[in-house]
Structures are given as structure tokens and as C-alpha cells.
C-alpha positions in Angstrom: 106.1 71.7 132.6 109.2 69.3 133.5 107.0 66.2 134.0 105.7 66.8 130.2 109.0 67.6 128.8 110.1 64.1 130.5 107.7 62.3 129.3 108.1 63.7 125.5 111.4 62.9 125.7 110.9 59.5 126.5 108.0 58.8 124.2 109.8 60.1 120.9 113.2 58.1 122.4 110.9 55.1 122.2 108.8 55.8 119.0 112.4 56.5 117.4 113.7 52.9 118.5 111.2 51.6 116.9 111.7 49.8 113.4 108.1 50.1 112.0 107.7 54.2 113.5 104.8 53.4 115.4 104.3 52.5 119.1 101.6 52.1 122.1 100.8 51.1 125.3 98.7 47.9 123.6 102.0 46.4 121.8 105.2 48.2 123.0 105.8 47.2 127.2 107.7 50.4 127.4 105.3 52.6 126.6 102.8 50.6 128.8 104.9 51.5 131.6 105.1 55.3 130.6 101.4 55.2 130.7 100.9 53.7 134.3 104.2 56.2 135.7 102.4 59.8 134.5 99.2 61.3 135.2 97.0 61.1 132.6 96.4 64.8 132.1 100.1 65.0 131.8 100.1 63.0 129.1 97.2 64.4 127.3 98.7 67.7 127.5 101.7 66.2 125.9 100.4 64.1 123.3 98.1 67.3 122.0 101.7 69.3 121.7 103.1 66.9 119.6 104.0 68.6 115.7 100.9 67.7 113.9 102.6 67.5 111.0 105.3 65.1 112.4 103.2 62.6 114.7 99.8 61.1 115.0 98.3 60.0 117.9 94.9 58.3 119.4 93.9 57.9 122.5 92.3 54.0 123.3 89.4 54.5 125.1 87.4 52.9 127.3 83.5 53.6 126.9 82.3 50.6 129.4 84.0 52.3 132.1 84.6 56.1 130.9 87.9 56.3 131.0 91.1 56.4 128.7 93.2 52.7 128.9 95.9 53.7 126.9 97.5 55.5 123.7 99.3 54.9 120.4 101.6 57.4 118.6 103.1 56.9 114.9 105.8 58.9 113.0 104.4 60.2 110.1 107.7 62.2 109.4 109.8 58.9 108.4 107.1 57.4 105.8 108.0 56.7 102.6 106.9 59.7 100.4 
């Protein structure tokens, strides 16, 4: 999907800006505004394609009102060994 392959490509741009290899829509504005641009199925479907054995990720959610607010992802491929 093109919408997926967009929004990878913008997540790992951002997660590789980072300085401390970790981002999400709770501290980093630009993945905020990822999260409110793409549907959320989108970015399930992308998140769950991510290399397992280069990224983690969690999904924040929301159990008062059943729903997912948001999502974190780190870089597990640039930590010190």
C-alpha cells in the first residue's frame, strides 16, 4: 500500500532524527501529527511490519474509551551492545 509505505518512510525519517532512538506521539509533535494525518488501521498495519529485530513498538491505549490514543516506536538496532 502507498499510504503505508509513506507513512514508514516518515516514521523511521523521524525515529532516525532522533538523538535518544526513540519517539512517539506522547513526546515527539511530529509524530503526533503523523498519528492524527493516517488512518489508524494504516498505521497498525505498518507498525506490525516493522523488522522485529530492528524496532519495538507499543500501541498507548485507551481503555476508558476503547480506543488507541497514540504510539511509541524505539530503535533497538542503534543500542549500545
Amino acid at each position: 500500500m502507498t499510504i503505508n509505505k509513506e507513512f514508514t518512510d516518515r516514521l523511521l525519517n523521524i525515529l532516525d532524527a532522533s538523538p535518544n532512538r526513540v519517539v512517539g506521539t506522547k513526546y515527539t509533535k511530529s509524530v503526533l501529527n503523523l498519528f492524527n494525518k493516517y488512518p489508524l488501521a494504516d498505521i497498525k498495519d505498518s507498525l506490525n511490519k516493522l523488522p522485529a529485530d530492528k524496532y519495538t513498538y507499543h500501541l498507548y491505549e485507551d481503555f476508558e474509551h476503547d480506543r488507541i490514543s497514540g504510539f511509541g516506536v524505539r530503535d533497538d538496532s542503534r543500542n549500545p551492545s
